[in-house]
C-alpha positions in Angstrom: 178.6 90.8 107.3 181.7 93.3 106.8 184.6 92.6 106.9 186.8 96.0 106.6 190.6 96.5 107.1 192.5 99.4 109.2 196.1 99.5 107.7 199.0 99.7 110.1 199.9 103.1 110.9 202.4 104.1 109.4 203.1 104.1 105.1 205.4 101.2 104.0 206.3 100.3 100.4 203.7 97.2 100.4 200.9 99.1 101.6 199.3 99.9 97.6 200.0 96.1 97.3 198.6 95.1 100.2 195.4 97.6 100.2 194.9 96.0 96.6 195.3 92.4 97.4 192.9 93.0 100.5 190.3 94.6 98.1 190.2 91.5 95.0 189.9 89.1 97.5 186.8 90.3 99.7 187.1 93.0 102.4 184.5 95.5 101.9 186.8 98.8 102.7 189.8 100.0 103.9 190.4 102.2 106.4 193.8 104.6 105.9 194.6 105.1 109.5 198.3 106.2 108.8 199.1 108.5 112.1 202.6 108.2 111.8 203.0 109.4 108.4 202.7 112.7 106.4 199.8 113.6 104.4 202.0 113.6 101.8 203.1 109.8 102.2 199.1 109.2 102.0 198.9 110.7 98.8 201.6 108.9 97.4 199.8 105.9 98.9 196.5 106.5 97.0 198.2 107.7 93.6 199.1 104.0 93.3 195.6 102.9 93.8 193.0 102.7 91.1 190.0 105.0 91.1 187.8 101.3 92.4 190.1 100.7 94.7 190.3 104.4 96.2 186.1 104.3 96.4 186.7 102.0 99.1 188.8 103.7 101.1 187.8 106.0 104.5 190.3 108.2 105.5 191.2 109.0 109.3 194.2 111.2 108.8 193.6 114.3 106.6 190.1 114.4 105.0 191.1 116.7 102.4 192.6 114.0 100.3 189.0 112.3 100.6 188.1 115.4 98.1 191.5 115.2 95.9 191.1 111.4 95.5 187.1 111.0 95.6 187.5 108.2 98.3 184.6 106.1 100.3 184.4 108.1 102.9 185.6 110.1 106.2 186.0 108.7 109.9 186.2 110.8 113.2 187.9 109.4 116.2 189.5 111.4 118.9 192.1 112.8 117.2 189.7 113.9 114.1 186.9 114.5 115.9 184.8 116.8 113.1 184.0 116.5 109.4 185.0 119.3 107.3 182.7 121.8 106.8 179.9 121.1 104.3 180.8 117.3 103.9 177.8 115.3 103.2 179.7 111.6 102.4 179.8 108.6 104.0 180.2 108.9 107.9 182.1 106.4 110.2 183.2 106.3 113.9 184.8 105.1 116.6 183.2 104.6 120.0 184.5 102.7 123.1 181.0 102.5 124.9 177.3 101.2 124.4 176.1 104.9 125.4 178.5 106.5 122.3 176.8 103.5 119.9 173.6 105.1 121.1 174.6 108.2 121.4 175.6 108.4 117.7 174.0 105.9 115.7 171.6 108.1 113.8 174.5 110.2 112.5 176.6 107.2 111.1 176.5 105.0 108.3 178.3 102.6 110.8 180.4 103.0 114.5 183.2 100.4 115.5 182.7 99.3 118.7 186.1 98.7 120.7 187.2 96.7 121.7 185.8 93.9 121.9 188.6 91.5 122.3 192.2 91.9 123.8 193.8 93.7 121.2 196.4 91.8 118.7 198.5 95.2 117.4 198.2 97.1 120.7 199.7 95.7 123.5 197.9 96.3 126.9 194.7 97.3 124.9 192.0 94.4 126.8 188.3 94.0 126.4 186.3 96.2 127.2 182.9 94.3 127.3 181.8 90.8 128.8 179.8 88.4 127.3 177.2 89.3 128.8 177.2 93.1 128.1 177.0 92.2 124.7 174.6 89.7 124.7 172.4 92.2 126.7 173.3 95.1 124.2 172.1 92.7 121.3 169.2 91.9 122.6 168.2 95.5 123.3 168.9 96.3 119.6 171.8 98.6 120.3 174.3 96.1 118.3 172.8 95.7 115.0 173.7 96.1 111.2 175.3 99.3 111.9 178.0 98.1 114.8 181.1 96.6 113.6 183.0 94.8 116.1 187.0 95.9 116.3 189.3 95.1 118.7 191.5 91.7 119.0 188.8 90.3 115.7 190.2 87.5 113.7 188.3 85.6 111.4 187.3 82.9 113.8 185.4 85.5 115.9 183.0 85.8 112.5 180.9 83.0 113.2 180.6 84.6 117.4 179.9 87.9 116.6 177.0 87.4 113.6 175.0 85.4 116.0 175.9 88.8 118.2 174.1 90.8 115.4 177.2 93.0 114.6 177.0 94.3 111.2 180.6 93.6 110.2 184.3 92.8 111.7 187.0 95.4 111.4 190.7 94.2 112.0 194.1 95.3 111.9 196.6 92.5 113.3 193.8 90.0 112.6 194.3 90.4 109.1 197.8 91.6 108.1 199.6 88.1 108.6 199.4 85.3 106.8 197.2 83.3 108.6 194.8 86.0 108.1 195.2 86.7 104.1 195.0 83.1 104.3 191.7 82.9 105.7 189.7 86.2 103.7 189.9 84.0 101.0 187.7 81.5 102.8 185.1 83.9 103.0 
């Protein structure tokens, strides 16, 4: 299973640290979701990184410093909602339905499905699927290896959502406190 990392929005001195202590001990990428900050704050951010390190990063914000820092990958969400043109990398998106996952799954190397759980770093931000749905969408084949769960995911969910068939976990407030750090190391 996956586990991948969305960083906090906006660029903070400890994010290179962070982003590099996230990578030795486990998570499989990272996604630079940085919003709030410039393009020119992300490229400071990935200067500190090492070339390893940068090839397992997907960019949300600005995909041309995927090409000036030959990074993982590109993600589209609604407010990035097209690759550059001529981009043949690795392909990642967000989708808040069972009928996007379907809808798009050919196209992807993998969707996050959200969310799943009431979010942690977005208050107000509640499930959007029951048990049930997702049981149902699981046995239908429409979670599978290329689904990963987001939304409200900590690391005791793991266990929940592989019997789910989810392909991997993505977090954000799951992941950057302690108890978190504390448990990638587990796994």
């Amino acid at each position: 299973m996956k586990i991948i990392a969305i960083t906090t929005p906006t660029v903070t001195d400890e994010d290179a640290c962070l982003i590099k202590g996230l990578l030795d001990n486990g998570v499989d990428s990272v996604h630079l979701r940085k919003p709030n900050s410039s393009i020119d704050d992300c490229r400071k951010l990935l200067a500190e990184l090492g070339k390893e390190q940068r090839a397992k990063i997907v960019v949300h914000n600005y995909h041309e410093l995927y090409f000036e820092f030959s990074l993982k990958g590109i993600h589209i969400n609604k407010n990035a909602c097209s690759f550059p043109k001529g981009y043949n990398g690795f392909k990642s998106r967000s989708c808040h339905s069972l009928a996007e996952i379907v809808r798009y799954k050919k196209d992807y190397d993998y969707l996050f499905l959200s969310p799943i759980f009431d979010s942690i770093s977005k208050a107000g931000y509640k499930s959007a699927f029951s048990h049930k749905e997702l049981q149902q969408a699981s046995t239908d084949g429409i979670i599978d290896d290329k689904v990963i769960a987001l939304g409200g995911v900590t690391f005791n969910d793991i266990p929940y959502l592989k019997a789910l068939n989810f392909g991997g976990v993505a977090m954000i407030g799951g992941i950057y406190n302690l108890d978190g750090l504390a448990k990638l190391k587990q796994h």
